[in-house]
RODO-2510 file (C-alpha; in nm, 4 decimals, decimal comma):
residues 285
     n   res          X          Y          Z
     1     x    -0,5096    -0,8166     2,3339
     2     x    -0,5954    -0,4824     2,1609
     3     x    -0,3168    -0,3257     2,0025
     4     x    -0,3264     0,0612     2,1074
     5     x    -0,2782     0,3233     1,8590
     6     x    -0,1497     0,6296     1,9214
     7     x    -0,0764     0,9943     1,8136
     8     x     0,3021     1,0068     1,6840
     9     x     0,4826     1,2456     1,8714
    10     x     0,8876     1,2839     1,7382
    11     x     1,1431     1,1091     1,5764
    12     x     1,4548     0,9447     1,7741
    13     x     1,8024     0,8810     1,6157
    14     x     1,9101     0,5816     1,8093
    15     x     1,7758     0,2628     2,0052
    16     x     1,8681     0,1267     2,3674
    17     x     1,6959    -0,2105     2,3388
    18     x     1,6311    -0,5086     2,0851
    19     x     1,3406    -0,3371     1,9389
    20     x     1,0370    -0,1179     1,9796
    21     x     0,6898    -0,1370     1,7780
    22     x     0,3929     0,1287     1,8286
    23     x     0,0772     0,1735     1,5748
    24     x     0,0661     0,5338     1,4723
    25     x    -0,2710     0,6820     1,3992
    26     x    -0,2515     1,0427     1,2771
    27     x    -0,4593     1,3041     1,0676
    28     x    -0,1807     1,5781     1,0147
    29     x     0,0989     1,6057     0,8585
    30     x     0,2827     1,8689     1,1163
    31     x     0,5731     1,5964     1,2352
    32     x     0,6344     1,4450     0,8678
    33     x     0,9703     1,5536     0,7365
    34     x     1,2979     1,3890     0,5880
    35     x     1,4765     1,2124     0,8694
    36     x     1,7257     0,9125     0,9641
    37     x     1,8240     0,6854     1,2484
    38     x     2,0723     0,4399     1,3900
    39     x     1,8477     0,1290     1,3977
    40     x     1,6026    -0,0762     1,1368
    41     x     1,2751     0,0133     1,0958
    42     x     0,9631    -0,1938     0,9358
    43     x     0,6801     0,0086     0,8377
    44     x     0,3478    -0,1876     0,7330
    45     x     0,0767     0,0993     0,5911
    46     x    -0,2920    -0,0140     0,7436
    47     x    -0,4750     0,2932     0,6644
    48     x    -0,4802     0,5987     0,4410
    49     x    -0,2866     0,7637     0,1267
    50     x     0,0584     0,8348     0,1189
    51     x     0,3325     0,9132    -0,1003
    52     x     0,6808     0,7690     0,0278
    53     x     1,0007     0,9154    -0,0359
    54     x     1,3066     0,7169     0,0024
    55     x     1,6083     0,5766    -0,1592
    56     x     1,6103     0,8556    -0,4320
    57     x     1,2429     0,7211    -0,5437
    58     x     0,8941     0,8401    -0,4574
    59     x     0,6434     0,5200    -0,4340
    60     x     0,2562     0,5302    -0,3655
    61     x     0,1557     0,3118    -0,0836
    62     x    -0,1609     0,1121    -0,0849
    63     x    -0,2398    -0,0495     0,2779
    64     x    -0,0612    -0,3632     0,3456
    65     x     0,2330    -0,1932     0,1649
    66     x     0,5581    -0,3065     0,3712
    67     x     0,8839    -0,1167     0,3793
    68     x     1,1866    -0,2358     0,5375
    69     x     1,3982     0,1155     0,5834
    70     x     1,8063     0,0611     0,6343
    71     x     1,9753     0,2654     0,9007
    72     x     2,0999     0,5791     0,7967
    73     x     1,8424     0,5858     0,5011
    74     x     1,6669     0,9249     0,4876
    75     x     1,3010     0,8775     0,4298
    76     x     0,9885     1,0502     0,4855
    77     x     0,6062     0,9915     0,4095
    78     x     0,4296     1,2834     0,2338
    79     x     0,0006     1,2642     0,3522
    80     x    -0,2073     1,3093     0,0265
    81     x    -0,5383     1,2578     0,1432
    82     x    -0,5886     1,4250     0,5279
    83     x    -0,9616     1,3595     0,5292
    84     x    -0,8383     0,9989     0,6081
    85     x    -0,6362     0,8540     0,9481
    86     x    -0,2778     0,7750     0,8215
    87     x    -0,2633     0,4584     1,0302
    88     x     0,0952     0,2538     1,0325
    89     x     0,3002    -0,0025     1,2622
    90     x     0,6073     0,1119     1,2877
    91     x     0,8980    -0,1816     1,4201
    92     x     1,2284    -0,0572     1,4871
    93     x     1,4765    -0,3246     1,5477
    94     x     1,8517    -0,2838     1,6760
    95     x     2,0893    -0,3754     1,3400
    96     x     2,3077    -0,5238     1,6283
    97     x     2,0453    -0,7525     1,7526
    98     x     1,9447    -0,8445     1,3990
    99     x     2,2823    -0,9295     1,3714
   100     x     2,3233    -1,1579     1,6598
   101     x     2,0165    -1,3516     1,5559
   102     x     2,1402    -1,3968     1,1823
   103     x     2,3046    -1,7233     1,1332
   104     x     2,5936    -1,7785     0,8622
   105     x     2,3186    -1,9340     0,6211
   106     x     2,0280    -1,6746     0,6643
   107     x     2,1135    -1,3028     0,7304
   108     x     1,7844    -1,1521     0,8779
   109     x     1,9392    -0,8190     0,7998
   110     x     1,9009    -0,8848     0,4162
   111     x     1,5263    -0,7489     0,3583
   112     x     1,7293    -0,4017     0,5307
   113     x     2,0076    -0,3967     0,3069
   114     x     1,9229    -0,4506    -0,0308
   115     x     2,0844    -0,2858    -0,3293
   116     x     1,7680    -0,1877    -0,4540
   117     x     1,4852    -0,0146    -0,2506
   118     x     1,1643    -0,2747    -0,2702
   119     x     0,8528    -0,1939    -0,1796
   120     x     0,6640    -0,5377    -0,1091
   121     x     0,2844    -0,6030    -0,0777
   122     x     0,2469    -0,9272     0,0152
   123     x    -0,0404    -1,2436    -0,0397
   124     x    -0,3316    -1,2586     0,2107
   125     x    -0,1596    -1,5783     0,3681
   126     x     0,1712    -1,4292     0,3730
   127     x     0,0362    -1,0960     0,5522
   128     x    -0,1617    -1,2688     0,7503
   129     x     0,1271    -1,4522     0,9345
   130     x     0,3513    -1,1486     0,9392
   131     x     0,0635    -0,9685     1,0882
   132     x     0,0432    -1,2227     1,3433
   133     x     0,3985    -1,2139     1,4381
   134     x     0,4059    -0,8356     1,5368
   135     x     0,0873    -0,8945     1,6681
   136     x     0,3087    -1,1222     1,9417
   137     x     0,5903    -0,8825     1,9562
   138     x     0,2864    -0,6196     2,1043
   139     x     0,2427    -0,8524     2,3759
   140     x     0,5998    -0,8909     2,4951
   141     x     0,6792    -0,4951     2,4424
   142     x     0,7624    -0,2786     2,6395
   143     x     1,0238    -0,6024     2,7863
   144     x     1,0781    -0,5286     3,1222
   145     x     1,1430    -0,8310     3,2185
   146     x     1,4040    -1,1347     3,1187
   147     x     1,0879    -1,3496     2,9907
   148     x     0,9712    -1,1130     2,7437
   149     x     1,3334    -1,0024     2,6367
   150     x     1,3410    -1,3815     2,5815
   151     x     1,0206    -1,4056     2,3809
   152     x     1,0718    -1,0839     2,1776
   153     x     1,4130    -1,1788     2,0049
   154     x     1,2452    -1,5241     1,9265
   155     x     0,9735    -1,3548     1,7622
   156     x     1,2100    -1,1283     1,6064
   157     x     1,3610    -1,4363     1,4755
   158     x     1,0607    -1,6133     1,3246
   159     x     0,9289    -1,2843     1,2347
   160     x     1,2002    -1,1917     0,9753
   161     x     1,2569    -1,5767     0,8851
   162     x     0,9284    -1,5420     0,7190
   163     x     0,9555    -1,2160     0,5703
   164     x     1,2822    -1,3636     0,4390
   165     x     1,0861    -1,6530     0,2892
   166     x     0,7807    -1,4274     0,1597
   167     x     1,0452    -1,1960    -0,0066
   168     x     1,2179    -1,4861    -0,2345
   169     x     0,8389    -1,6294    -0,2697
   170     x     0,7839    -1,5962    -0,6886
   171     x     0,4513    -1,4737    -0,5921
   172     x     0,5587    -1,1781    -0,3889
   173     x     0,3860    -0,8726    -0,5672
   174     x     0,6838    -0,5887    -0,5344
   175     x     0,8200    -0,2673    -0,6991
   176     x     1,1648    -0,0616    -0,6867
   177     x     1,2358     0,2908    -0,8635
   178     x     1,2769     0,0961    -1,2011
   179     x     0,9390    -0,0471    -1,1984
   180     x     0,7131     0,2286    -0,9866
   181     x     0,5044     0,3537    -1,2845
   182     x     0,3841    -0,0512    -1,2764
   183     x     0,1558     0,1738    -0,9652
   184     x    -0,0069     0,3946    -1,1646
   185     x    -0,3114     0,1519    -1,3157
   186     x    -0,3589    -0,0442    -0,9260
   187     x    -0,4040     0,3231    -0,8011
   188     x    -0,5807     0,4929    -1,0995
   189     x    -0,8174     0,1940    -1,0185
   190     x    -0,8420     0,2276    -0,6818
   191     x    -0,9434     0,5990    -0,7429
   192     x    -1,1913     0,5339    -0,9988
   193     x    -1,3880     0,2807    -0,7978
   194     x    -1,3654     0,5144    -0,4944
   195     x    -1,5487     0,7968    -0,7309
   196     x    -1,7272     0,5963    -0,9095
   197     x    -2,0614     0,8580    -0,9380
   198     x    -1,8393     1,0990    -0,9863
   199     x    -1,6784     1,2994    -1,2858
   200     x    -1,3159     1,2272    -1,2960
   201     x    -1,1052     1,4762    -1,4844
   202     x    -0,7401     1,3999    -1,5585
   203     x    -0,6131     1,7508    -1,3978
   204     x    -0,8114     1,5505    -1,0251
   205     x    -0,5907     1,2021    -1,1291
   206     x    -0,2765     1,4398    -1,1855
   207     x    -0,2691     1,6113    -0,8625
   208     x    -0,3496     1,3837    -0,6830
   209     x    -0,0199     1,1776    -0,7731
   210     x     0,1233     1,5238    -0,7826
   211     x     0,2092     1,5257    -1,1319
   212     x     0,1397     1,7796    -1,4086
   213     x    -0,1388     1,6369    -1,6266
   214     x     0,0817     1,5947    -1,9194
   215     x     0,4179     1,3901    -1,7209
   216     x     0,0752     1,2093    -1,5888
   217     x    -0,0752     1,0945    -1,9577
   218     x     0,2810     1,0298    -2,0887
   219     x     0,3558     0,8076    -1,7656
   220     x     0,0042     0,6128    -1,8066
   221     x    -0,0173     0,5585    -2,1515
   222     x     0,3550     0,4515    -2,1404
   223     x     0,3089     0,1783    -1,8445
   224     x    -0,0880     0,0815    -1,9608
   225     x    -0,0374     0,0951    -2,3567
   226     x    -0,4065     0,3036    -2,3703
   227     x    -0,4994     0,6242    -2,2240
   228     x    -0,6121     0,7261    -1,9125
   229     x    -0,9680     0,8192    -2,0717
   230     x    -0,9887     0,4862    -2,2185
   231     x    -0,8735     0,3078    -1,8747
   232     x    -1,1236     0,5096    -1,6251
   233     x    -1,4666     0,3723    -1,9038
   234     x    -1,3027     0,0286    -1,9054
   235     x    -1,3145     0,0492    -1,5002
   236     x    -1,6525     0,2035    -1,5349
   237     x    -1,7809    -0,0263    -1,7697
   238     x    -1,6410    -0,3485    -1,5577
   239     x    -1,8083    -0,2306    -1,2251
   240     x    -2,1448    -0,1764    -1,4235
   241     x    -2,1407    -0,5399    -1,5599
   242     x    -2,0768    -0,6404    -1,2253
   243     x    -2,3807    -0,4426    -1,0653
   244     x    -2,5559    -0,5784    -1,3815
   245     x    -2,5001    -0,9617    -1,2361
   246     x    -2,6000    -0,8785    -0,9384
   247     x    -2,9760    -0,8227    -1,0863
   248     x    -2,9480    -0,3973    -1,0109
   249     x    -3,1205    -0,2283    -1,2188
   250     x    -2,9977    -0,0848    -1,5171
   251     x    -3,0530     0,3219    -1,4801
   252     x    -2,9062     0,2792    -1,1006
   253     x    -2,6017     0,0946    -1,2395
   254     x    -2,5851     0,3565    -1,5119
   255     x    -2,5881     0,6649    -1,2688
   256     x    -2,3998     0,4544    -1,0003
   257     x    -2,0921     0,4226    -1,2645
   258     x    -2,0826     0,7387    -1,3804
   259     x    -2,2373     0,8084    -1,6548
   260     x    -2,4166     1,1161    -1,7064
   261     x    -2,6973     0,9560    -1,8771
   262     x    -2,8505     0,6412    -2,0034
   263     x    -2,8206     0,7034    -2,3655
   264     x    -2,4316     0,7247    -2,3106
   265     x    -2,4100     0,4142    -2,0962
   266     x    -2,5992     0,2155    -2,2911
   267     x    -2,3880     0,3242    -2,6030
   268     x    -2,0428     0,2653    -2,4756
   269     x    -2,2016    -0,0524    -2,2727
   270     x    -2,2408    -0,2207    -2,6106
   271     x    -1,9396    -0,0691    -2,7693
   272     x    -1,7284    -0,2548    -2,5235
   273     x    -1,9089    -0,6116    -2,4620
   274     x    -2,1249    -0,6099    -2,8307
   275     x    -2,4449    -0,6410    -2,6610
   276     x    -2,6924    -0,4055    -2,4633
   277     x    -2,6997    -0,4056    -2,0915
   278     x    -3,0807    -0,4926    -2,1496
   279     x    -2,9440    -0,7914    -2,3588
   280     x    -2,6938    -0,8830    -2,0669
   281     x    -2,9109    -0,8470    -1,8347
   282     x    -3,1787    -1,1113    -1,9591
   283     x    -2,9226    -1,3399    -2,0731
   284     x    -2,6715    -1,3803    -1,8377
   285     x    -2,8262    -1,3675    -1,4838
***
């Protein structure tokens, strides 16, 4: 079964059935605003770059990102980057069905209601079988009928059993409003390797976290211990060795990292690893 995406069209307060699931694909921003509802709602980011406001906190999703938004809780998704598709699945689940499924030793409705706001980005394996499980509840949705009533809340059930499991895992790979900046080097990253060719100025990296440059070095060097400078050559300089293993050769790996000429790779090259690319190159393929 292909799951169909479609254009989001406007936001509803309350919920009628167990639950409801759709995969949003959108390139504006025109419906995004603050809102609420009466119902639970889990929102998995597939594609493109947002900035998520909720809980008091703004948090920069990367896909995979998994929110689990209370009732009541005012959220909204700000779209950084509209060359992309902002591609989500939305799951909205009745609280009172949630409810009925809990049992007095596992509250499914935990992951909803937590003190703190979590954002959680889960292992391959762990994604993988959460994936799978809203893949089923697809199949069974819109349930007309008393089968697929039957078969969504039992998906439901093993569905938030394991994100109930994946959340307590020690491996879990998560972040609140206390540890957000922890972000900023997986996305200055991400960036970097995305313009790799490219000049990359501080005032691009601030704006596009929309953040003055100088709340944007002060957060950095603060959460990373070096600069931002010093963080975009290290990236650099790893993707070159990289290209450099892989038997490129060395004034393509030098313009495809960056650099605006050989001379300067080849001098912060062996400032960094204490031996010439030339010298790498020979020795280590």
């Amino acid at each position: 079964m292909d799951i169909k995406k479609q254009a989001f069209i406007s936001h509803t307060y309350g919920i009628d059935q167990d639950f409801r699931i759709f995969f949003y694909s959108d390139t504006n921003s025109t419906h995004l605003y603050t809102h609420v509802h009466d119902f639970f709602e889990m929102f998995v980011l597939i594609a493109g770059r947002i900035q998520y406001k909720t809980a008091g906190s703004t948090f920069f999703l990367q896909p995979k990102d998994i929110l689990y938004l209370n009732h009541h809780q005012p959220h909204c998704p700000v779209l950084i980057d509209r060359t992309k598709p902002y591609e989500r699945i939305a799951l909205h689940v009745s609280a009172r069905t949630l409810s009925q499924l809990s049992s007095p030793d596992l509250n499914l409705c935990e992951c909803f209601s937590k003190d703190v706001f979590t954002v959680y980005h889960y292992s391959q394996e762990v994604y993988s079988r959460i994936f799978n499980l809203l893949y089923r509840l697809f199949s069974v949705y819109p349930g007309s009928n008393p089968g697929n009533r039957l078969l969504g809340r039992a998906y439901l059930t093993e569905l938030f059993v394991e994100v109930s499991r994946g959340n307590s895992a020690p491996s879990v790979y998560s972040f609140n409003r206390d540890s957000t900046d922890l972000q900023l080097p997986t996305m200055v990253r991400q960036y970097v390797l995305e313009h790799l060719e490219e000049p990359i100025t501080i005032d691009q990296l601030a704006s596009y976290f929309f953040m003055n440059q100088y709340s944007f070095m002060h957060a950095f060097k603060k959460c990373c211990g070096i600069s931002p400078y010093q963080f975009i050559l290290q990236q650099r300089l790893d993707a070159a060795l990289e290209m450099i293993k892989k038997g490129i050769p060395l004034t393509t790996v030098s313009h495809s990292c960056g650099f605006s000429d050989y001379s300067n790779f080849y001098r912060c090259f062996r400032k960094h690893f204490q031996k010439s690319p030339k010298d790498f190159a020979e020795h280590e393929i």
